[in-house]
N, C-alpha and C positions, 0 to 999 in steps of 0.2 A: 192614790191621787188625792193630792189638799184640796180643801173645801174651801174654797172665797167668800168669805160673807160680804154682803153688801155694805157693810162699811170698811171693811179691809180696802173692797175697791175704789170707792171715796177716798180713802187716806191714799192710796195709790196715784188718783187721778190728781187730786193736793198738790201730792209732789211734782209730778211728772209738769203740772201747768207754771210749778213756783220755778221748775230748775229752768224750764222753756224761758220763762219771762226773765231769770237771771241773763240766760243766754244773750237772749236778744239785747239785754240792757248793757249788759261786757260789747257787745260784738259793736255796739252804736256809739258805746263811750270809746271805743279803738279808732273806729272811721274820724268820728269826730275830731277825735284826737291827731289823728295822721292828716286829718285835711285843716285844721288851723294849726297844726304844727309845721306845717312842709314849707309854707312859704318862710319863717323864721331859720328854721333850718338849711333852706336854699341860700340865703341870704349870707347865711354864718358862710357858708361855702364859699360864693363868692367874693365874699368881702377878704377870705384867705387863700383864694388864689388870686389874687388883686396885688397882696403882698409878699407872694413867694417870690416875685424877681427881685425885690429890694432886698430880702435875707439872700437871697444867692449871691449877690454882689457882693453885700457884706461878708459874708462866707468864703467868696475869692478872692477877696481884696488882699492885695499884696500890700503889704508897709513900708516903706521905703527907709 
């Protein structure tokens, strides 16, 4: 059985609090991200279903 010395477990606990705090800061810079991202994103959408009927036309237009 390893022996843990009391600073092993220190370096242990280090990590274990630095990778948590990386976590949480990824997982807030994501929401963040997806919640003033969406309405621009929505908009792109909109604005190109807006002009899918105008390429369709162009699209079918026969030439005379």
């Amino acid at each position: 059985m390893t022996v843990v010395t009391p600073r092993v477990a220190r370096s242990r606990k280090a990590v274990r609090a630095l990778l948590t705090t990386a976590t949480v800061v990824v997982l807030a810079a994501a929401a963040l991200g997806a919640v003033y991202g969406a309405p621009g994103l929505l908009d792109a959408i909109l604005r190109l279903a807006e002009s899918v009927p105008a390429w369709w036309e162009e699209l079918t237009a026969t030439t005379p």
